[in-house]
LUMVODO-987716 format. One record per atom (N, C-alpha, C, CB): residue in three letters; x, y, z. Coordinates in steps of 0.2 Angstrom, whole numbers, plus 5000, padded with zeros to 4 digits. Glycine has a CB too. Layout:
BEGIN
AlaXYZ ...
//
This chain:
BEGIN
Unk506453234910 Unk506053184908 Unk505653194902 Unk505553164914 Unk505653124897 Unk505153154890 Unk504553174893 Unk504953094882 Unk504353204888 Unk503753234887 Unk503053154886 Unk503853304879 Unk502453154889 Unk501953084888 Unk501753114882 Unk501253064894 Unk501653084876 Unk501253074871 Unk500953004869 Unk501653104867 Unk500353034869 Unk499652944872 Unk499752924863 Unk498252964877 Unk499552864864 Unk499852824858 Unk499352834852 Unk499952724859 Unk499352834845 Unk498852874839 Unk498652814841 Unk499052904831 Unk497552824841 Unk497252784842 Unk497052764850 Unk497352754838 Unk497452784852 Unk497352764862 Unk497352824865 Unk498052724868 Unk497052874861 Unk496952934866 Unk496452944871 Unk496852994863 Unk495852904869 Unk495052934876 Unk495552894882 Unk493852894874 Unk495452914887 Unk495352914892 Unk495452834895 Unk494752954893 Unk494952804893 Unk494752764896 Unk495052684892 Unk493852784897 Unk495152704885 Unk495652664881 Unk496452644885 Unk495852714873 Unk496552704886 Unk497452714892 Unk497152664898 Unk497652834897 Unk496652694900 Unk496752644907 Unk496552594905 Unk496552664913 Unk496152574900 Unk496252474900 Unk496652434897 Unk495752444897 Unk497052494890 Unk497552464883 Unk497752424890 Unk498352524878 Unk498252434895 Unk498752374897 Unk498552304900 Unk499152404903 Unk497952304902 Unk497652244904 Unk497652204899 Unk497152244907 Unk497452234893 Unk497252184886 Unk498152174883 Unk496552244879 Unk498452214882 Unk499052224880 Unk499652184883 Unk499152284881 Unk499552174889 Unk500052134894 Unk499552084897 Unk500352174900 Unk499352004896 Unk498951974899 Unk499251924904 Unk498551934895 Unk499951924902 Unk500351884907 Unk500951924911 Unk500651834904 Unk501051914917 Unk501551944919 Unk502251934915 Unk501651924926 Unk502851984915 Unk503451964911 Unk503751924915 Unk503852024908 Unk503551924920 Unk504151854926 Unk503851834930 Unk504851884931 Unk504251784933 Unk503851774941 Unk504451794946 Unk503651684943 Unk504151804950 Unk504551864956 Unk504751814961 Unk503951924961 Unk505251804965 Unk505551764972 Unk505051814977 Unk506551764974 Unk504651764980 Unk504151784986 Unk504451784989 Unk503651764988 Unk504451844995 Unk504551825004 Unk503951825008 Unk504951885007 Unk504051825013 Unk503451855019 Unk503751895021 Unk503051825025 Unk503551915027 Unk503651985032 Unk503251995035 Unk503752045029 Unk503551965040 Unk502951945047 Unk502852025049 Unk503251895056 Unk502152045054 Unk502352105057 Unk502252105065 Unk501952155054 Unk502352165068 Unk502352145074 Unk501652145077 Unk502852175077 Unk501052155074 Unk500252145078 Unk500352045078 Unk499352205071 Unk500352025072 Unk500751945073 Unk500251935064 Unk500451875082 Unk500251975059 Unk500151995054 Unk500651965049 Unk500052055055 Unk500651965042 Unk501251965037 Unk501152025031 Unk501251895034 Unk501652035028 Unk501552045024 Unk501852015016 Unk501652095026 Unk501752015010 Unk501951975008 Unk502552005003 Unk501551935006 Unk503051994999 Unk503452044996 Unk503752004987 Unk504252055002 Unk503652054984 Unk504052034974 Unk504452044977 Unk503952074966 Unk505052004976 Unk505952014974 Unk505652024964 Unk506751924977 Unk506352064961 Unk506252044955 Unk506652004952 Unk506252084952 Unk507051994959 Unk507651924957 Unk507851904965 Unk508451954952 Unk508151864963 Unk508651834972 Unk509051904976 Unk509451764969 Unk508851924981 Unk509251974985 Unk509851954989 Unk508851994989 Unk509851874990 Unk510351864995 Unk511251854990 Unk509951785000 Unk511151884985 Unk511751884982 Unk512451954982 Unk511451854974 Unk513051924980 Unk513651974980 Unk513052064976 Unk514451924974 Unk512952004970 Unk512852064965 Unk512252134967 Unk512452024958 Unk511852074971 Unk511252124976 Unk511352174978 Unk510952094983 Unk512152174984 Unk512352214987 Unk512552254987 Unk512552194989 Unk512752254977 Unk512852344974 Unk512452364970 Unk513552364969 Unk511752354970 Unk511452394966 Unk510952444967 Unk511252364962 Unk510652484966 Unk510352534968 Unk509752494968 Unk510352604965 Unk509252514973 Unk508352464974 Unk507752514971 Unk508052444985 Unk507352484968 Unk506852514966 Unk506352494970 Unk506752494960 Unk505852524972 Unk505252484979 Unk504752534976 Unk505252514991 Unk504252484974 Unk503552484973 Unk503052474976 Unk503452464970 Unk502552514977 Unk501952504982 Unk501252514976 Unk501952584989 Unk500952474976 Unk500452474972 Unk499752504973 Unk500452404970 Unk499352504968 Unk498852524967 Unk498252474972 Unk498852524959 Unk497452514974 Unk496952474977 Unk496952424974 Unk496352494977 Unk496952354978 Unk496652294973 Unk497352254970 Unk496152334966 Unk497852314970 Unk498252284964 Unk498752214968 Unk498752344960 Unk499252214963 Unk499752154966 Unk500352134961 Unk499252074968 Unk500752094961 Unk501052084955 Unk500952084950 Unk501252044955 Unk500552054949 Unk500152024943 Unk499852094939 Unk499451954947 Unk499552174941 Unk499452194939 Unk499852214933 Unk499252214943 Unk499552244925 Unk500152264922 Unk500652294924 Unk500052284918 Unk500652374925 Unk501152414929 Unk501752384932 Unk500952434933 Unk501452344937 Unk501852314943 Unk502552284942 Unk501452264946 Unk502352214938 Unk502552184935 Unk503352204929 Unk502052184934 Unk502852264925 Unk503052294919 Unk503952354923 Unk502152344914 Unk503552374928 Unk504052434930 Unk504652384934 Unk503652504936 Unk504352324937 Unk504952304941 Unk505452284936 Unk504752244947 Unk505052234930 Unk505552214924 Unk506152274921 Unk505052184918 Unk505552314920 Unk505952374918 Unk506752414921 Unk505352414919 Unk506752414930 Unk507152424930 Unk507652364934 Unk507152474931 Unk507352304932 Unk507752274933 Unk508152254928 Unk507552224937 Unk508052274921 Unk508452274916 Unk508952334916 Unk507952284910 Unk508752384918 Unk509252434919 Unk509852464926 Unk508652484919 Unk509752364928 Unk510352364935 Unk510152374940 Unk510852414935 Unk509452384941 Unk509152394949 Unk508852314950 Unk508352454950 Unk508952324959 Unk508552284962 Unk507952304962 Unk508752264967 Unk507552254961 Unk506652284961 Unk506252234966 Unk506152284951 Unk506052284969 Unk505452254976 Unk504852274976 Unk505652264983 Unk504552234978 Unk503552264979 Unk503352244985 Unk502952214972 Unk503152284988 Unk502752274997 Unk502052264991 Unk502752375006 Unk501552204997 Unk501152204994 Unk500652215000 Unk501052154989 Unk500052255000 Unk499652285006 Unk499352225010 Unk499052335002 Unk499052235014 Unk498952155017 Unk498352135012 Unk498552155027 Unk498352085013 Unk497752065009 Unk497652035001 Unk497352115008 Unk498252074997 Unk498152094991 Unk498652034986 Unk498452184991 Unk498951994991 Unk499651964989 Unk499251884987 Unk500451964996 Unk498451864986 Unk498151824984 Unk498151774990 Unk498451804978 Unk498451794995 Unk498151755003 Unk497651815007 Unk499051725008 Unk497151795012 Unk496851835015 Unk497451865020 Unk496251805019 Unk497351905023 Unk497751925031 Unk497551905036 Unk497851985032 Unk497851895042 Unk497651855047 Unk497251885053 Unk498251835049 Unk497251945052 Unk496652015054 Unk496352055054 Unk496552045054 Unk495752065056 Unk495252095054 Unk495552175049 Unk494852105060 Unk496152205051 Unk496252285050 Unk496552255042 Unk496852335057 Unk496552295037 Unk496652275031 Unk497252345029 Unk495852275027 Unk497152375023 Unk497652425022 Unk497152485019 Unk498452405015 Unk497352565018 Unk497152625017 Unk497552655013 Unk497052655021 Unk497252715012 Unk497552775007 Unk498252805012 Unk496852855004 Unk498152775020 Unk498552835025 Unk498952795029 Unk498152885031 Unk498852725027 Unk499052685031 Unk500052665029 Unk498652625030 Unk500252725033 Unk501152705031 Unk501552645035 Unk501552775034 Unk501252645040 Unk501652615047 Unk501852545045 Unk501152615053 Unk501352525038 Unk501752435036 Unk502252445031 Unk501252375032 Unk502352525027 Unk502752535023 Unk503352555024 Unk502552555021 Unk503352565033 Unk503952585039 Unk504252535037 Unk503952585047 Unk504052485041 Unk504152425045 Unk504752405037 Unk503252365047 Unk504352385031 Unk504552365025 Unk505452395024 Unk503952405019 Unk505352455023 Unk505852505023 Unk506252535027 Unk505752545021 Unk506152505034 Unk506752485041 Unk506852415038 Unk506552485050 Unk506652365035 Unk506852295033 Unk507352315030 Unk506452245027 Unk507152335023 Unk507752335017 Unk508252395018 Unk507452355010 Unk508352435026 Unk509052475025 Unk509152425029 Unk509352555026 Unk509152375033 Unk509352335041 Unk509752295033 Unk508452265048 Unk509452265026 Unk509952215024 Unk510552265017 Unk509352135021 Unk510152325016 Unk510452355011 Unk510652435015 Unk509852345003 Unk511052445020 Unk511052495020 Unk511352565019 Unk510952485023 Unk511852545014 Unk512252605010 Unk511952615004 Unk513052585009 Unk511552575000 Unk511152574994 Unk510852634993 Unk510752514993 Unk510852644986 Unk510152704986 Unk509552684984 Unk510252754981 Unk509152704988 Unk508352674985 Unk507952724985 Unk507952614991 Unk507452714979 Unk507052754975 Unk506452734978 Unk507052744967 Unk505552764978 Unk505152704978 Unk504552754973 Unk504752664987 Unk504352724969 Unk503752734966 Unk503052704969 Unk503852694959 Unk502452754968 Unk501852744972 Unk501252734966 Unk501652804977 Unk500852694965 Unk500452704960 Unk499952684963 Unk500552674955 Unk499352764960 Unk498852784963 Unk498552764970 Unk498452774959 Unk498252714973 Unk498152724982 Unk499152744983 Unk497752624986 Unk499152664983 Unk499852674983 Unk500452744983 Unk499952644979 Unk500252784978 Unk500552854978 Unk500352894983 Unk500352884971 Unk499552904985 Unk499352934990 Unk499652904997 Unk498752944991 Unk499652845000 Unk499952825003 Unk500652855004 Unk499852775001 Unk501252834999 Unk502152864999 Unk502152935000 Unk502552844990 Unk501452985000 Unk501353045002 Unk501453045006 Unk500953075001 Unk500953025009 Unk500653025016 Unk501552985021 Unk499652965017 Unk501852935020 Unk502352905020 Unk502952955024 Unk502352895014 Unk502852985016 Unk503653065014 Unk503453105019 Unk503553135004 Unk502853135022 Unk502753205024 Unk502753165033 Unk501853235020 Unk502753095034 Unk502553105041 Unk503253075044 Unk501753045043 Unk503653045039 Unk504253025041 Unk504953065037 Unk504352955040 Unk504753115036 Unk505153175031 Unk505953195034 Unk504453275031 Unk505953185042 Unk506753175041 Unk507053125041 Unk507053205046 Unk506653055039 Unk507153015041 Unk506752955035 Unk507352995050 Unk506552955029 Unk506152935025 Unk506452835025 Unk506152985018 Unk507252845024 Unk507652795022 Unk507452785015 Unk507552745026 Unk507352845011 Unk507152855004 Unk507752895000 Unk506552885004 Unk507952884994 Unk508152944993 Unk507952974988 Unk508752944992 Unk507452974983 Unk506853004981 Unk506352954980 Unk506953034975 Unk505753004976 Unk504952964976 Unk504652994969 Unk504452984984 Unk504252954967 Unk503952954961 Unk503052924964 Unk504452904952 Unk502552994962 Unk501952964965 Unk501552974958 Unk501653014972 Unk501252924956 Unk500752904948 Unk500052904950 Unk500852824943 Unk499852954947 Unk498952934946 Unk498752934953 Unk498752864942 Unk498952984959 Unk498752954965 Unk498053024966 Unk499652944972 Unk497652964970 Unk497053014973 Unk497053044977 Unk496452994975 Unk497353104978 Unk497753154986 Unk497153194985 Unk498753204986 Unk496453194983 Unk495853204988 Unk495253164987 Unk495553254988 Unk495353104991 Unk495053024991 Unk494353064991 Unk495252954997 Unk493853114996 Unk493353134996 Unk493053134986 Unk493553195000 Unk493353174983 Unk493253204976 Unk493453144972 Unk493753264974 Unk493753084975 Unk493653034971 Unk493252994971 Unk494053014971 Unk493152964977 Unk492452924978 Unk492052964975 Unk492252904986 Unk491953034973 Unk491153044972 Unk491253034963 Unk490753124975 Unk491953054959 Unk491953054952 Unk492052984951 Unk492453094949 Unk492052924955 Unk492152864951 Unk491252824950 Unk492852814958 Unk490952864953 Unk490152874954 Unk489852884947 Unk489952934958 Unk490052904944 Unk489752934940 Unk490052904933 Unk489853004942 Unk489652924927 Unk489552894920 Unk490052814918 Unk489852964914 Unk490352814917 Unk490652764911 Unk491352734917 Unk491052824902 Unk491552784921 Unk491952774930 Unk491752694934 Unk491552834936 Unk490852714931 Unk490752644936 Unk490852584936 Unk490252614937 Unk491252584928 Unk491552504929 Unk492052504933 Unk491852474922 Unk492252564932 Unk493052544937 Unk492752514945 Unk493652614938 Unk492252584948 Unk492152554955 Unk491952484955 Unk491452584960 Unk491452444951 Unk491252374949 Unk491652354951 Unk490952354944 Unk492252364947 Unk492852304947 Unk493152304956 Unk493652324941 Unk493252364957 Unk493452384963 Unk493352374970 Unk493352434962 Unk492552374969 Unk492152364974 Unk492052284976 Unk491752384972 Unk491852254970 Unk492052174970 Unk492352184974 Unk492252144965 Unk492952174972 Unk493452144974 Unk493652164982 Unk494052154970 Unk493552214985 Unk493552234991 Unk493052204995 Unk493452304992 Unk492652184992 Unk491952154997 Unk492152084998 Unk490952144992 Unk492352044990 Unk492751984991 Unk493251954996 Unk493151994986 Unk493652014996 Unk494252015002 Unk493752015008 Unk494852095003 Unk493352055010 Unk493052065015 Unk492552005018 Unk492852135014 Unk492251975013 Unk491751915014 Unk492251855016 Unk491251895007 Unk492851845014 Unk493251795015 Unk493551815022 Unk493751775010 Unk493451865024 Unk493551885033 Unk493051905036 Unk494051935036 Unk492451895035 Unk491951895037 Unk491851885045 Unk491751865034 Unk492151825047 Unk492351795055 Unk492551865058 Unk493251715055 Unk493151885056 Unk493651945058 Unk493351995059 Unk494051975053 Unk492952025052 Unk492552085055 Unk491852085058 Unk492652125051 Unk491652035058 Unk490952025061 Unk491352025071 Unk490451925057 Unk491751985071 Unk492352005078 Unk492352075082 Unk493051995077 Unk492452095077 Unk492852175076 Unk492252235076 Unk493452175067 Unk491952195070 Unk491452285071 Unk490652245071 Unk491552385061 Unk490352195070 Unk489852165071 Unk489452155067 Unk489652165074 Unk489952165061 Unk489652175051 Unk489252105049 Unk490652195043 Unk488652085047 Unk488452035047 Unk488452025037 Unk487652025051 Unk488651975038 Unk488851955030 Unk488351965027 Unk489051865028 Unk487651995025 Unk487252015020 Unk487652095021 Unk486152005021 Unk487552125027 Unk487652215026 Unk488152215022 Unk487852275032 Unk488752165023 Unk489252175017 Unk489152165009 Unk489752125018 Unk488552115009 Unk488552115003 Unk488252164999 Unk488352065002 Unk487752195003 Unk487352255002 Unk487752315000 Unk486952275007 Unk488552315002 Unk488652384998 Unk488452394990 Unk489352405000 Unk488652434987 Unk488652474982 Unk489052524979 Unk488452484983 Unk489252574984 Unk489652604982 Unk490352604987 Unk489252664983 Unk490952644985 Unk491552614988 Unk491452684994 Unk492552604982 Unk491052724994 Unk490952784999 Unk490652725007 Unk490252844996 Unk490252685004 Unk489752655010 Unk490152605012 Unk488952615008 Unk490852585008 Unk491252535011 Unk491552565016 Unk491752505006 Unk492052615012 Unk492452675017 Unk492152665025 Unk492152765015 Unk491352675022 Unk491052715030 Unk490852645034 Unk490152775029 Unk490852595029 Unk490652545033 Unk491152485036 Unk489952515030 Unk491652485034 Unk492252455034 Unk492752495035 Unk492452425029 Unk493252525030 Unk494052565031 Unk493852585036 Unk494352625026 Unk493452655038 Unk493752715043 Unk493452655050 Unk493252825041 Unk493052615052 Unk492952615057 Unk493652565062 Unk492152585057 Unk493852535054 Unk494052465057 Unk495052485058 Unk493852395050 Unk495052555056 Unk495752575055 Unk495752645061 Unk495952615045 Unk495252645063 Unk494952715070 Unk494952775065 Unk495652745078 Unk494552785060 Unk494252835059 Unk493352845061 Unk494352845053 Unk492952905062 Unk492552905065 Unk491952895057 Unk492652975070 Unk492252915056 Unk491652895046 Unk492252895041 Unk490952995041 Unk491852885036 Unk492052895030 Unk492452985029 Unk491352875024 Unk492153015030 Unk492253095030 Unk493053105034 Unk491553145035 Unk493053065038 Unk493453095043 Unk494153055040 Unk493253085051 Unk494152995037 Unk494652955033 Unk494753005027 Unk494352875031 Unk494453025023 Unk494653055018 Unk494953115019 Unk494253055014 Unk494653145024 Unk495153225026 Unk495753205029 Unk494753285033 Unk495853155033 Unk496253155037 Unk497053125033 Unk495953115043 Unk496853075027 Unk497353035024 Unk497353065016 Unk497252945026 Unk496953125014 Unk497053135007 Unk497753165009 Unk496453185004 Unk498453145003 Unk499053175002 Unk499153245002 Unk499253154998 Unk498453254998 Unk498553354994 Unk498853395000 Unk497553404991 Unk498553375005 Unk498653425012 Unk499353425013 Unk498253385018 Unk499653375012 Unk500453335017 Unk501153365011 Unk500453205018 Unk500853385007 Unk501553365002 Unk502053405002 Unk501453344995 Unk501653495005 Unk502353545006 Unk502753515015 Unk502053655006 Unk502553455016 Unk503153415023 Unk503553375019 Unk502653355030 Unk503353345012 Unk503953325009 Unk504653335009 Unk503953335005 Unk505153305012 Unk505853355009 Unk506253325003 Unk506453355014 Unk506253245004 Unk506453214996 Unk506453244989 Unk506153154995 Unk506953244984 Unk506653254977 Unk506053194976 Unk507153244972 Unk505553234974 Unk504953204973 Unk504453224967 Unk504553224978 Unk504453164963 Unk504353204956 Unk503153164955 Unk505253144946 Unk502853194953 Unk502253184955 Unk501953194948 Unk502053224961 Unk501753124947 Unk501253124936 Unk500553094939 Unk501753024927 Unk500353154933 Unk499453144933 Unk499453164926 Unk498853204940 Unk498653144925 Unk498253144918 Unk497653184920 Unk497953084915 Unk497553244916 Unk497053284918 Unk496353254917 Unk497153334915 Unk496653194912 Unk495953154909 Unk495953094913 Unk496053134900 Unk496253084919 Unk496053024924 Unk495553014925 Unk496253024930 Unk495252964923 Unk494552944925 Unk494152934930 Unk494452904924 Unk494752924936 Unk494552924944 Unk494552974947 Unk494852884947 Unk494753034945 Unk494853104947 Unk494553164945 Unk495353114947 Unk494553194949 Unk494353284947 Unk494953324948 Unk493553314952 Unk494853384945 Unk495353444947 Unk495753444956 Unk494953514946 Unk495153424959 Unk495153434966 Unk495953394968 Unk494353404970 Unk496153354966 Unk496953324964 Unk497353354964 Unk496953294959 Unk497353384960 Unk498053444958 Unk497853504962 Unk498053484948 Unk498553514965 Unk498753524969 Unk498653624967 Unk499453474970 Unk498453674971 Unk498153724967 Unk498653794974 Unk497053714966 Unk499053744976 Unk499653794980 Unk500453784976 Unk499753774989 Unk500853824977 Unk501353854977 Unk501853764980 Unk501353934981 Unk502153724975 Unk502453674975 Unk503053694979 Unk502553654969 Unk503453654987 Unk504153674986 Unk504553634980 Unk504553654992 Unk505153654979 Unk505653664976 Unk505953584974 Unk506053704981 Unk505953564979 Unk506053464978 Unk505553414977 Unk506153434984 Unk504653484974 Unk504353434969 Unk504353434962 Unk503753424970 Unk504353394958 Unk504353414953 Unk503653394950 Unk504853404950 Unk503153424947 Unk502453394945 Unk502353394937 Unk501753444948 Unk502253344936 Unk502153324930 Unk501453314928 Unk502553274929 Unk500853364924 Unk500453354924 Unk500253364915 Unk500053374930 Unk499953304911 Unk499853284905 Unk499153294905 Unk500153224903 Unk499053314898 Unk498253304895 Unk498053254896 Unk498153294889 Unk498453204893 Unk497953124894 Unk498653084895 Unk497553074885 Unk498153004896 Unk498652984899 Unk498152924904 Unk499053054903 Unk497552954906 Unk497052904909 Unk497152894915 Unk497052854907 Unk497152854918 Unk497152794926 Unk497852774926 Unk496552714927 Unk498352774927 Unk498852724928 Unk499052684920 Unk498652674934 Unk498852744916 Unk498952714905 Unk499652734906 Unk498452754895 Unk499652774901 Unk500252804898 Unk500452784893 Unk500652794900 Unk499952754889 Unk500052704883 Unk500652734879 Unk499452704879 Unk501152754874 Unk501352784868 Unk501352744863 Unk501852814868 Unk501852774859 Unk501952744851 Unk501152734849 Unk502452644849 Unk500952674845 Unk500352664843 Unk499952604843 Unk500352684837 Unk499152604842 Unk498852554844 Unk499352504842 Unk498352544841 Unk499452514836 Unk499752434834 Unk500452414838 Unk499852424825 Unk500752464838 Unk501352454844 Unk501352494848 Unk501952454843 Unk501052494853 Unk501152514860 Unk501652494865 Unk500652504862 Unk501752564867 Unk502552554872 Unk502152594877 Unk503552594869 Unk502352564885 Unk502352584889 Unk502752644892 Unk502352534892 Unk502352704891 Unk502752764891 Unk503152774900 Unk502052834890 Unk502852734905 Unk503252724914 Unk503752704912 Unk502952674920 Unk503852634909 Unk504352624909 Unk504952614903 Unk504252584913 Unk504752634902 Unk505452704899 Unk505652764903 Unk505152754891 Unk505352804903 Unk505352874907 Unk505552854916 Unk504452914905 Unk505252824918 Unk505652824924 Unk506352794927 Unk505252794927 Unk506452714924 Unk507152724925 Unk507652764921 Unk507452664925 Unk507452794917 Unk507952844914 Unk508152924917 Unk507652854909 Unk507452914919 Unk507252984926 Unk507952954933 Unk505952984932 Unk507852914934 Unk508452914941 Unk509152894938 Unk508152854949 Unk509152864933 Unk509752834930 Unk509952934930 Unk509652774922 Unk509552984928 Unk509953044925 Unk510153084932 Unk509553094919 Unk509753034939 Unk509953114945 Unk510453074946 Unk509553154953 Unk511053104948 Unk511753104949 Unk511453064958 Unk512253184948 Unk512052994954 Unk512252964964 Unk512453014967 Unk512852904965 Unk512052994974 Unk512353044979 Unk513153014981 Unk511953054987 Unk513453034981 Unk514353044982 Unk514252974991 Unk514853174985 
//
């Protein structure tokens, strides 16, 4: 895989992780939607990056994308990586977490950093209709901790045949407290919003569920007091504390068996060291960690033309491991 070099003039930090939003304001396509009912009596909702039910569907290798907190198609990345290797002969698909796909969910319980079991469900779908195919999936940032947590708890039988985890927080604890802090808080702001948003439009649900009255919601502030006052209660964790120990990835990933290639920025805005990983890697990961690079950027070339360093570099990364026979 090349080497990330961030684009002359997009180097701080915090430039990488906004260039794409200002840089891409519209998606490059619109996606054939599905649902995907589940079995609590839930959905989920799904990007094709094209029509699946065709001859041509049936021979090509799948790309599966699991996105970022908050995110959805529409995020740049998302979008950008499915086009990307749908230009390069893949089918490209996106599970999108409950909630996240611009309809509420029918449930109080929402999605997490640990929550794999809808990402089963997703990926017994797609070998039930594609099942000789090879499928890759990329995770970006929750998302990536997530496909950790994923790889390590269904490690003999993944229905994967490698994984690529970006910018993910594998120790959510050390992240909620760096995202606290200086020039970060925009991002919780945005973040947070939008979690309370979701959460006030089910308000009914979880006032049901845990007996949350629509001001305590509005009162949060920090995405720690959400954690504690929403995720871990409403998913059976006992706090906030016990959600982050229990579903940070750092812990899971020597259960990995897949090839498993893992990119971070030491200049991530949402992170601290406590991320990288500070044991002895096996063999079938590979870690790719860069100076800069930011939140989920990657920006290269230069301001004035900027290229998205993911998608170049990734379908090129699986286009070069040899099909399994």
């Amino acid at each position: 895989m090349t080497q990330f070099i961030a684009a002359k003039g997009l180097t701080n930090p915090h430039l990488q992780t906004l260039a794409p939003r200002f840089i891409r304001k519209k998606a490059l396509f619109e996606p054939v939607w599905q649902t995907l009912d589940t079995p609590d009596g839930d959905f989920l909702d799904i990007a094709w990056g094209e029509e699946h039910h065709t001859e041509q569907a049936k021979n090509k290798p799948i790309f599966v994308l699991f996105h970022g907190l908050e995110g959805c198609f529409y995020s740049p990345y998302a979008n950008g990586l499915m086009d990307a290797f749908t230009k390069q002969g893949w089918l490209s698909v996106m599970m999108h977490f409950r909630g996240c796909s611009g309809k509420p969910n029918k449930l109080a319980r929402a999605y997490h950093s640990g929550e794999v079991e809808d990402a089963r469900l997703f990926l017994e779908y797609l070998d039930s209709l594609f099942p000789g195919q090879r499928k890759v999936a990329v995770g970006i940032s929750l998302g990536g901790n997530m496909l950790a947590n994923y790889l390590a708890k269904y490690n003999d039988q993944p229905l994967l045949d490698a994984a690529t985890i970006v910018s993910a927080p594998l120790d959510l604890s050390a992240c909620s407290e760096r995202i606290e802090q200086g020039f970060s808080k925009l991002y919780k702001n945005y973040l947070l919003s939008s979690l309370k948003k979701s959460a006030l439009q089910k308000h009914h649900l979880l006032k049901g569920e845990l007996g949350l009255s629509y001001q305590c919601i509005k009162r949060v502030t920090k995405l720690y007091e959400f954690d504690d006052l929403i995720t871990a209660p409403l998913h059976g964790f006992k706090n906030a504390e016990d959600y982050y120990l229990r579903c940070s990835g750092i812990h899971r990933l020597k259960e990995i068996k897949i090839p498993t290639q893992i990119i971070h920025a030491k200049d991530d805005p949402f992170m601290t060291e406590a991320v990288i990983p500070k044991y002895v890697l096996p063999d079938n990961i590979d870690y790719r960690l860069f100076e800069q690079g930011g939140h989920v950027g990657f920006v290269t070339g230069s301001a004035m033309k900027p290229r998205f360093w993911l998608e170049e570099a990734l379908p090129a990364y699986y286009e070069s491991l040899t099909d399994p026979a």
